[in-house]
N, C-alpha and C positions, 0 to 999 in steps of 0.2 A: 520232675525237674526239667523234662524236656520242655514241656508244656511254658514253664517259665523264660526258658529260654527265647521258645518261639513268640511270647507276648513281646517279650525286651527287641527283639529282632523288626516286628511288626513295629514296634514305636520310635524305634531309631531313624526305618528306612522314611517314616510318616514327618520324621522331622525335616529331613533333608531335602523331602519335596516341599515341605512349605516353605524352605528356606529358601531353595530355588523360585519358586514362582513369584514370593517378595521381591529377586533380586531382577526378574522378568519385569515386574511391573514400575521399580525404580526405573530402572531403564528408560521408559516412555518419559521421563519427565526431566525437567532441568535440574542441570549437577549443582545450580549453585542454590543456595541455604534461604529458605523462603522465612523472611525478618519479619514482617509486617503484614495484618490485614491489610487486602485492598493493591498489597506489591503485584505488578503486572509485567509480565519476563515474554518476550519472541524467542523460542525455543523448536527449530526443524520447522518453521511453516505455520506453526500453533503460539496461539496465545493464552498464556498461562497466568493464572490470579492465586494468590495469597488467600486461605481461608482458615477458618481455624476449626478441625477435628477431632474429638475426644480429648481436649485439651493443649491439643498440640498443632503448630503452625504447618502450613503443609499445602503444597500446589492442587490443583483441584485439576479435574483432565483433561484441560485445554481445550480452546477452541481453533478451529481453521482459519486462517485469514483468507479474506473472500482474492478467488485468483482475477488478476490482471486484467485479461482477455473476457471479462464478464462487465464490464465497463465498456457504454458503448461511446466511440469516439467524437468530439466533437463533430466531424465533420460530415457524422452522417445524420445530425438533424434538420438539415436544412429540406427535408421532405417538402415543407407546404410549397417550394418553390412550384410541386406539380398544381396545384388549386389553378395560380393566377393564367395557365395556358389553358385549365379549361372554361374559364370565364369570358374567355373571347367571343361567346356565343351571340353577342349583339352585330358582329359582321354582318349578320343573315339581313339588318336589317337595312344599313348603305346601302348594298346592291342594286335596292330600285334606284340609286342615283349612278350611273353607271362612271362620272369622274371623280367623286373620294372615295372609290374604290382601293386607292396605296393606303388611304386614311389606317385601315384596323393593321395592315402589316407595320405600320411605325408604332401604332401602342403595343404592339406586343413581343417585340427586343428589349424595349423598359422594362417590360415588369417582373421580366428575371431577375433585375437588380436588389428588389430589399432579400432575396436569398444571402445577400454574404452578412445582411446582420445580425443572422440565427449564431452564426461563425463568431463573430465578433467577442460574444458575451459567452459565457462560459456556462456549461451543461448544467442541469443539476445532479449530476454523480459526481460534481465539482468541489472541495471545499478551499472558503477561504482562510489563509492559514497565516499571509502576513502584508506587509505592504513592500511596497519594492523600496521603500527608501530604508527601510530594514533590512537589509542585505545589499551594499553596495558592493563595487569592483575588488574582487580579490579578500571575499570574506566567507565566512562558514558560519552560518547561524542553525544553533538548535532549536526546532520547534517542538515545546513540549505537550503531552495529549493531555485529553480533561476538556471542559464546557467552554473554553476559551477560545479553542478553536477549530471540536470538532471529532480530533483526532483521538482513536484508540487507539495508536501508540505512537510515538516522539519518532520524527523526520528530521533530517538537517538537509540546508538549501545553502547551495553553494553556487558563487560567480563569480567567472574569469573569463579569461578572451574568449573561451568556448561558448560561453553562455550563461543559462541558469538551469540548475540541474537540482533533483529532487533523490534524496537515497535513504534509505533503512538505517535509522542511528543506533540500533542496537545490535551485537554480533550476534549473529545466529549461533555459537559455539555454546553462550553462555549468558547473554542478555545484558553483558555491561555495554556503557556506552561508549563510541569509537569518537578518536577524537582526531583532529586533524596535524601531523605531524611537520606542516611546513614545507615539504618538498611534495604536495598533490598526492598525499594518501592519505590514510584514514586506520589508526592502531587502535588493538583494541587492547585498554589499558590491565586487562584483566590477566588475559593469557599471552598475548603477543600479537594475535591472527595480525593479519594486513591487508589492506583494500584499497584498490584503485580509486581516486576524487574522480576519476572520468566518470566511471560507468558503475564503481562499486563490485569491480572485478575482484577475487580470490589471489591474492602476489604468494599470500604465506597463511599456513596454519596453524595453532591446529581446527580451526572452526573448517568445516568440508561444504560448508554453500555463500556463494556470495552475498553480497548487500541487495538489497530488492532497491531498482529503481524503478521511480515513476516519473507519471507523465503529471510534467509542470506548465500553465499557463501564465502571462503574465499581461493584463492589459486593463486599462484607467487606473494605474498607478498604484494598482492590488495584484499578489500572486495566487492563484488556487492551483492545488493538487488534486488529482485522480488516485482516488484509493479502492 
């Protein structure tokens, strides 16, 4: 009899740890109800897809979104501007004339100049996402992601007297999309969260990270974002 006892005692406690470690690994993934092959949720950082497992629908375990600061910035490709100072090596050759000798210091203040048109034109860690006459003064446009434009997951771009600004359209709480409330914030319709249209700041939660902003260019009458 004891013997039975101790099997049932072994099987009980065996339950409760599996029970636990299911509830551990819930955890890592988004609370809201994966509907569709192919659904793609922003959840803590990660990006999480729709897949279908033993017959049943269910988040798969996410990928990282690539960070920020791994994007390198426009303005630091204008490198070849080093090339054209050392091309000046034809100086050596004036000298036997000893009055167009100022001749090679006037070509070579020029030729600094095609450096600002690396600047001009936009990286290639750049994508274009919309054109500027899509998004005029005092409007909030959703960019949605897929072949169209690039993008693995939906941004909204927003302009007002401050500019044009680039933010994360989905909450990080729970993946719905936030929508713009009228008075320069951004709700999210799901749970409540709140965020700042400046910067995509945290007002209210319960989502615990802000909107990711990014960096937006906007020039010959196209926008591209930095992702």
């Amino acid at each position: 009899m004891s013997i039975r006892r101790r099997e049932l005692l072994v099987g009980l406690v065996g339950a409760v740890l599996s029970f636990i470690a299911d509830g551990a690994v819930a955890a890592d993934v988004p609370k809201l109800k994966c509907t569709r092959v192919g659904q793609s949720i922003i959840y803590r950082n990660q990006k999480f897809t729709c897949v279908k497992k033993g017959g049943k629908l269910v988040w798969d375990k996410g990928v990282p979104l690539p960070a920020k600061s791994t994007t390198p910035s426009p303005s630091a490709t204008p490198t070849p501007s080093a090339t054209p100072s050392a091309t000046p090596t034809p100086s050596a050759t004036p000298s036997a004339t000893p009055t167009p000798s100022p001749t090679p210091s006037a070509t070579q203040s020029p030729t600094p100049s095609p450096s600002a048109s690396p600047s001009a034109s936009p990286s290639k860690a750049q994508i274009k996402v919309a054109k500027s006459s899509d998004v005029p003064a005092n409007s909030v446009k959703l960019i949605s992601a897929g072949a169209n434009t690039g993008l693995i997951f939906p941004i909204l771009l927003l302009r007002d007297n401050d500019g044009l600004r680039a933010l994360q359209a989905e909450c990080p709480h729970a993946g719905y999309i936030v929508k713009d409330n009228g008075a320069g914030q951004l709700v999210c319709p799901g749970h409540n969260s709140l965020f700042s249209g400046k910067d995509g700041a945290l007002l209210r939660g319960p989502s615990t990270y802000p909107l990711e902003r990014y960096t937006v260019t906007e020039t010959g009458g196209e926008i591209f974002v930095t992702i």
